[in-house]
C-alpha positions in Angstrom: 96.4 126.9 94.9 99.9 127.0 95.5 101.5 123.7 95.3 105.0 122.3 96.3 106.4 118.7 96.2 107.2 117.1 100.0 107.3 113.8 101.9 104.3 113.2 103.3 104.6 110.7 106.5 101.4 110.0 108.9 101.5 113.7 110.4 104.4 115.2 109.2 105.6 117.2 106.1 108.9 117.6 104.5 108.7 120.4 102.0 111.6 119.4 99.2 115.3 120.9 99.3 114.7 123.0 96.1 111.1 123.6 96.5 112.4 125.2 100.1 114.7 127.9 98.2 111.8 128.2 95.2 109.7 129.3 98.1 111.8 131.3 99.9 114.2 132.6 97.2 112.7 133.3 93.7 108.6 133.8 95.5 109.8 135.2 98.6 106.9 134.2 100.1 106.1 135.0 103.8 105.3 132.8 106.9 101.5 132.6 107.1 100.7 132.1 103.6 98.6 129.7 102.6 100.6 127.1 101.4 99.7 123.1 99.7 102.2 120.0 99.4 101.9 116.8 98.0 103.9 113.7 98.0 103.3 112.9 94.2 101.6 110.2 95.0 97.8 110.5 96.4 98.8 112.5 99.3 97.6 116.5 99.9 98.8 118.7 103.2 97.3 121.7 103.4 98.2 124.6 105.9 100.9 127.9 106.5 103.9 128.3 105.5 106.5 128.2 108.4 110.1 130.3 107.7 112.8 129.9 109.6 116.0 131.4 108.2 116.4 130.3 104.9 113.9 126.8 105.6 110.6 126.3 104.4 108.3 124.5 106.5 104.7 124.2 107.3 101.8 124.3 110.1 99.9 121.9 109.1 95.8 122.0 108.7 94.6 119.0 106.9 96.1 115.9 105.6 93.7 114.1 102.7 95.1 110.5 101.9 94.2 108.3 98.9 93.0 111.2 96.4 91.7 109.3 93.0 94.0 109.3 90.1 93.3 109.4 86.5 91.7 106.7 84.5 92.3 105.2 82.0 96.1 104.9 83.2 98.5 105.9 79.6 101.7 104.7 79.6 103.4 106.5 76.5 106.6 104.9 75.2 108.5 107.2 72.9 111.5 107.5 70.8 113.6 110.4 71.6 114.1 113.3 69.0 117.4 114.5 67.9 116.7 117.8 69.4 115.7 116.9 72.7 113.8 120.2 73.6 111.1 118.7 71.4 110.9 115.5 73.6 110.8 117.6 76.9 108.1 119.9 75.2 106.2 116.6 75.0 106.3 115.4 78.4 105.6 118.7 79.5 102.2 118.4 77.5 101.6 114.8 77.8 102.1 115.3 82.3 99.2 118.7 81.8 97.0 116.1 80.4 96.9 113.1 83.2 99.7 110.4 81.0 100.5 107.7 83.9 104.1 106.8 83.2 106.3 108.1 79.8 109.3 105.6 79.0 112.1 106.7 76.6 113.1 104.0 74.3 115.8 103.1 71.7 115.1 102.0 68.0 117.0 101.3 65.2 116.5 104.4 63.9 117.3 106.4 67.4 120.0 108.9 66.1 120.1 110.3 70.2 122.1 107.6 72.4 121.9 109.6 75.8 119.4 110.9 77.7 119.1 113.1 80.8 116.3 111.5 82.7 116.3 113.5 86.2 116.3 116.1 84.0 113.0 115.1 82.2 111.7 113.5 85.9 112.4 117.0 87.2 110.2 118.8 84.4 107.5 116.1 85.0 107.3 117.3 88.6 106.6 121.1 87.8 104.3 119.7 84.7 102.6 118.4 87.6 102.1 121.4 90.2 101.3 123.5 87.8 98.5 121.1 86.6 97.3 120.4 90.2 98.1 116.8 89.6 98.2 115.0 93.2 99.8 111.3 91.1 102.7 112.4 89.8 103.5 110.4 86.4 106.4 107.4 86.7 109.3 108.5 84.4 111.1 105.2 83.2 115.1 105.1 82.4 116.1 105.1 78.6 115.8 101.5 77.4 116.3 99.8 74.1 112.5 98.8 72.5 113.3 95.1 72.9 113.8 95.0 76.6 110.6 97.2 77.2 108.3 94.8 74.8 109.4 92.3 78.1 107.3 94.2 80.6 104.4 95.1 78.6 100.8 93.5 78.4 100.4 92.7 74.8 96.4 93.0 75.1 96.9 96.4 76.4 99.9 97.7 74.0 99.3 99.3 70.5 102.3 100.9 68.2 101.5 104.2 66.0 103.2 103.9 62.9 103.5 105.4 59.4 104.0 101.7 57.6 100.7 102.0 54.9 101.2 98.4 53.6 101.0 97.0 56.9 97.2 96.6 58.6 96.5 99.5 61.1 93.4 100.1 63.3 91.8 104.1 63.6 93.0 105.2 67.2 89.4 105.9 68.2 88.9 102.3 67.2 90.7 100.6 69.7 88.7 98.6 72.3 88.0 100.4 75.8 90.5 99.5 79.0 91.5 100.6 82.4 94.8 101.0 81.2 96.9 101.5 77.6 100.2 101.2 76.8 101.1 102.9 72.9 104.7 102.9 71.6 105.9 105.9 68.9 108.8 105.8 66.7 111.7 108.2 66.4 112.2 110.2 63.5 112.1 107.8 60.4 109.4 105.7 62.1 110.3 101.9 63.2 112.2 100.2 60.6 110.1 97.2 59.4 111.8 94.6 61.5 110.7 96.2 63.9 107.1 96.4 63.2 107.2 92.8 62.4 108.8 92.0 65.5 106.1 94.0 67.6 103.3 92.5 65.2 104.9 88.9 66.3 104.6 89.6 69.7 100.5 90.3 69.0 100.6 94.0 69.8 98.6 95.5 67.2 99.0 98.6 65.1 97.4 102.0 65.5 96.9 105.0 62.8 97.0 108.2 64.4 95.3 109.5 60.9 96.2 110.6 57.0 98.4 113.6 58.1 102.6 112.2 59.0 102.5 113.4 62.6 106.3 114.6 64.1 107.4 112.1 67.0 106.2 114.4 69.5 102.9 115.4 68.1 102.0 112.4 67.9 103.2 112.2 71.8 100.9 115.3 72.2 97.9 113.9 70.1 97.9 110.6 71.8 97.6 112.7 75.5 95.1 114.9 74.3 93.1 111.3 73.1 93.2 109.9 76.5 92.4 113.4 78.2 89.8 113.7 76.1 88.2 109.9 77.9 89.3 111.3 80.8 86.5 114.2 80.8 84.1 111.8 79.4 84.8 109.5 82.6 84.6 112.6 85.2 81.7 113.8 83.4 79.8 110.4 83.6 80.6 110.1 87.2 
């Protein structure tokens, strides 16, 4: 399947700007291919691709609306790395494997103060084509860790950390919901403030193991947990 990124409205389709030139620049692909678009959000056209000049359109054969989405839903909240090909090389992963929404936050211990988000919104997109994923995941702007903790669920929020002296629960352990929330530290883990605020506001801690995970591994290992109830899910269906 070849899949582009498009506004889908009642009939009509509206292939993206730079999906257009992908298509007709770097694939050169020509007009009668077999071609698929989908909003991001539920939505699948399916039909032949259309050129006209350097414009990428389509005749369209089917329109499915509503397609399911993943559950569990994972919201992944992450500190960013100091090299930030390593946090991109975790979305990238964490999109392949059906994460609902990634938020970037700022700790104490964040060393990286600026972050290019419709960069990391743009990587999400392709993460998603070339996974076939029809629910595009919700890429939050970079926010300090006390303003996110004002959105969240506390029943539904868990925070991996490395803090031994402090009570932890296995990963596998934790109780089964329709949708998780799970916060990672940067480099350095939380400070201990920190943990004590989160453990204040009754979100409970995780152990992701005996091994010290790098802040995006333990992004990756966290997606591949929830992927893994994903199958079990399709596979009891």
């Amino acid at each position: 399947m070849k899949l582009f990124y498009g506004e889908i409205q009642g009939d009509s389709v509206i292939i993206n700007d730079e999906e257009q030139q992908h298509i007709v620049k770097v694939l050169r692909m020509k007009e009668g291919e077999e071609i698929h678009v989908t909003d991001g959000k539920g939505k699948l056209a399916s039909g032949k691709l259309v050129i006209e000049g350097k414009k990428a359109g389509m005749d369209i054969a089917e329109i499915k609306t509503d397609l399911p989405d993943f559950n569990p839903k994972l919201h992944i909240a992450i500190a960013p790395t100091k090299n930030i090909d390593r946090i991109e090389f975790f979305v990238e992963k964490a999109v392949e494997m059906g994460v609902s929404e990634i938020s970037i936050i700022q700790t104490e211990k964040t060393e990286r103060k600026n972050i290019n988000i419709d960069k990391i919104r743009k990587q999400s997109i392709a993460a998603s084509k070339q996974s076939l994923r029809f629910h595009f995941p919700v890429i939050h702007d970079f926010v300090k860790l006390t303003d996110f903790l004002k959105n969240v669920n506390p029943e539904h929020t868990f925070v991996a950390h490395c803090h031994e002296s402090l009570e932890r629960i296995e990963l596998n352990h934790i109780p089964s919901l329709e949708s998780y929330t799970i916060l990672i530290g940067p480099e350095g883990d939380f400070s201990e403030k920190e943990i004590h605020y989160l453990l204040h506001n009754t979100i409970r801690a995780i152990s992701l193991g005996n091994q010290r995970l790098r802040t995006e591994t333990a992004g990756v290992f966290i997606a591949s947990w929830n992927y893994f109830n994903l199958k079990l899910i399709i596979n009891n269906t």
